[in-house]
N, C-alpha and C positions, 0 to 999 in steps of 0.2 A: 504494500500500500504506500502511495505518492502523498504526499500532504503539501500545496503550494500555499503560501501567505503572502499576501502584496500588503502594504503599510505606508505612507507618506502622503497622502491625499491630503487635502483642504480646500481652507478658503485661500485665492491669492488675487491681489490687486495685477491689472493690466505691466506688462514687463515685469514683473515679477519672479524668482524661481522658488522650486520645489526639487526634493529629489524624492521618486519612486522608489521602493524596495520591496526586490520578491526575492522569498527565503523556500527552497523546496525541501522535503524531509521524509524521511522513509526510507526504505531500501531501495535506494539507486546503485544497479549493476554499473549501467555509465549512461552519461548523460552527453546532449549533443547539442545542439542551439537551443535560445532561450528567447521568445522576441515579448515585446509588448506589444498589444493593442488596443483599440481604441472602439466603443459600440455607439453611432452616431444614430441618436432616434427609435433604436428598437433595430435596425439591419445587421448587417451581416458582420462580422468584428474583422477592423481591417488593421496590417498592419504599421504599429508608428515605426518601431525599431527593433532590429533582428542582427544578435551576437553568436556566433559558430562557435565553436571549439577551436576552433585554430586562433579565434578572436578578429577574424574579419567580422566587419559589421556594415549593415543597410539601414538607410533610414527612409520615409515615404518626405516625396517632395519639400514637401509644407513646414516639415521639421530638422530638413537639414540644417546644420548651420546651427539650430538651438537648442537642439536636443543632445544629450548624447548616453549612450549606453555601454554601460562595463559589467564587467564580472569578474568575480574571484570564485571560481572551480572548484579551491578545496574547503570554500563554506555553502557553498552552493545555491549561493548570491547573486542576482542580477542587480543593477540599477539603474536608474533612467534621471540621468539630473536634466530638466528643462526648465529653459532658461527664455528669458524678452517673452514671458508669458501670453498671449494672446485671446479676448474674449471667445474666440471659435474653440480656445483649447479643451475650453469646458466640456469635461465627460465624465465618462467610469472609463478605468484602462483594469486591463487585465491584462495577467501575467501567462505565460503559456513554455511551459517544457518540455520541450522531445526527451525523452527517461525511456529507460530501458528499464524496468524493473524486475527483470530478472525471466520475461518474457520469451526473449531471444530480437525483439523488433518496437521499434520507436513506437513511442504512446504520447501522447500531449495531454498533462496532465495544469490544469485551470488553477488559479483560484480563484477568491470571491469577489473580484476587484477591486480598486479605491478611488474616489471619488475625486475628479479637480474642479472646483469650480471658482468661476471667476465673480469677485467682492464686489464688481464696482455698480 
């Protein structure tokens, strides 16, 4: 069993930053990329930013340049610091991890989200 937790949400005035945190737990055999996304309205969760295991990383248009995402592997940590905050930023992101747990084959395992919303 995979247990993912994301934490760092709020309130944030316009430019503003935040940093995201998603912590996975359980029996991970090995783990492979980690992205964040983002659920705009009820549709489909797209992605903001996506970290591999080699540590190459993508980000969606909109948040290059302000976003950025890391990880540390052996706590099995993602984060997403976003930065020059933006009213459209406002959503719920979730955290999402390709995990092996022991399966043999990648699973993407969620959490509950955390919420950013903008103050102003």
């Amino acid at each position: 069993q995979v247990h993912v937790v994301e934490s760092g949400g709020g309130l944030v005035q316009p430019g503003g930053s935040l940093i995201l945190s998603c912590e996975a737990s359980g029996t991970i055999v090995r783990s492979n990329a980690v992205a964040w996304y983002r659920q705009v309205h009820g549709m489909r969760r797209a992605v903001v930013a996506r970290i591999v295991s080699s540590g190459q990383t993508f980000y969606e248009d909109s948040m290059e340049g302000r976003f950025t995402i890391s990880r540390d592997c052996a706590e099995n940590k993602t984060y997403l610091q976003m930065n020059s905050l933006k009213p459209e930023d406002t959503d719920v992101y979730y955290c999402g991890a390709e995990i092996d747990d022991g399966v043999g084959y990648w699973q993407i395992f969620w959490g509950q989200g955390t919420r950013v919303t903008d103050s102003s």
